[in-house]
C-alpha positions as CSV (number, residue, x, y, z in Angstrom):
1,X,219.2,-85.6,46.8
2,X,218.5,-89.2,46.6
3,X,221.1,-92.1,47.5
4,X,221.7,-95.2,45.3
5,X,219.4,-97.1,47.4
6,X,216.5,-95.1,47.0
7,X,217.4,-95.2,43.3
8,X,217.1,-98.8,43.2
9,X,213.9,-99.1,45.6
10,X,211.8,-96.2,43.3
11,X,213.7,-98.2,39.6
12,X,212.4,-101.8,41.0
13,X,208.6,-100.1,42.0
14,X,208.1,-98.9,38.4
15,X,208.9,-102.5,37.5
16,X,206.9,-104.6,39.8
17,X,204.1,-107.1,38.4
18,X,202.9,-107.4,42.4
19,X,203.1,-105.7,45.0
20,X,201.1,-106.2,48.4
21,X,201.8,-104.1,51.2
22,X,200.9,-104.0,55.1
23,X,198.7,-107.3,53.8
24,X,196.8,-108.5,56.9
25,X,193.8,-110.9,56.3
26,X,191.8,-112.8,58.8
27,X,189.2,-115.9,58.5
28,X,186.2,-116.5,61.1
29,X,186.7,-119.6,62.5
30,X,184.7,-121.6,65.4
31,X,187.5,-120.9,68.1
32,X,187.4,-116.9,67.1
33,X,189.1,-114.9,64.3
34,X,192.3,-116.2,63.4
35,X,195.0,-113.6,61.7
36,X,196.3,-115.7,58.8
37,X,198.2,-112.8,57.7
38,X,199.9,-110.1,59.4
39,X,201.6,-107.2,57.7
40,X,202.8,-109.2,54.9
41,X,205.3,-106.4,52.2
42,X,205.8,-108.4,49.0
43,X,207.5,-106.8,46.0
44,X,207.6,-109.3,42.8
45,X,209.7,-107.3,39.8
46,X,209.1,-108.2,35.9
47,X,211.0,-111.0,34.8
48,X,211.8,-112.7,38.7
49,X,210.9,-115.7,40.2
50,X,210.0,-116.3,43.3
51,X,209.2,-119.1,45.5
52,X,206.6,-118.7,49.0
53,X,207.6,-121.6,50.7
54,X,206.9,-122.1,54.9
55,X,205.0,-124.7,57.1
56,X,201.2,-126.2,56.7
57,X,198.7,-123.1,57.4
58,X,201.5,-120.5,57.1
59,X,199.2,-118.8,54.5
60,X,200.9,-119.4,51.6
61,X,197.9,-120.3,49.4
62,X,195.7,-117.5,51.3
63,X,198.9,-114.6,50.2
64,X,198.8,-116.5,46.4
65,X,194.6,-116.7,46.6
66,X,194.8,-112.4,47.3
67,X,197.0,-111.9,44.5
68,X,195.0,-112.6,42.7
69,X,191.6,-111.3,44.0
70,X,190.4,-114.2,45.4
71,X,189.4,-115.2,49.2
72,X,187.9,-118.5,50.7
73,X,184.7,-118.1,52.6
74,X,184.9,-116.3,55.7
75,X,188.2,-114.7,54.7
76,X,188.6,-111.3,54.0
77,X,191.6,-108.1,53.5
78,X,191.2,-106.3,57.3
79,X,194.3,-103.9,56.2
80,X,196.3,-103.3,53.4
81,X,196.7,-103.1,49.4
82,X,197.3,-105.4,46.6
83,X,198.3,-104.0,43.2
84,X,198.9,-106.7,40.5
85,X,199.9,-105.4,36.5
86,X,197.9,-107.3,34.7
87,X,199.6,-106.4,31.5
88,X,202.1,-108.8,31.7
């Protein structure tokens, strides 16, 4: 038997345009490998806007760049999916 909740989670999944989940990606750097994201879960539904906002070097632009597919150099996915509808 499934609660309202679980209704809601499973109705907004079969909408979603983007989803990432358990998103980590990392960059070579001279000081080491730096995490620039950690275990990011981002659910984006049809038809809602959202806004990514945080400090300088939060990883806003790295999360947007593997969206859609794309990585600066040295950067790659070390965990994690990305699915994006690109019927939209």
């Amino acid at each position: 038997m499934q609660n309202a909740s679980t209704e809601i989670v499973r109705r907004r999944m079969n909408e979603s345009v983007l989803e990432a989940r358990a998103l980590t990606r990392q960059v070579s750097s001279p000081e080491g490998t730096l995490t620039i994201l950690a275990d990011v879960d981002l659910c984006i539904s049809r038809g809602e806007a959202v806004a990514i906002v945080g400090a300088s070097g939060a990883g806003k632009s790295t999360l947007g760049l593997a969206a859609m597919g794309f990585a600066r150099p040295g950067c790659s996915i070390v965990d994690g999916s990305i699915v994006f509808d690109r019927s939209c």
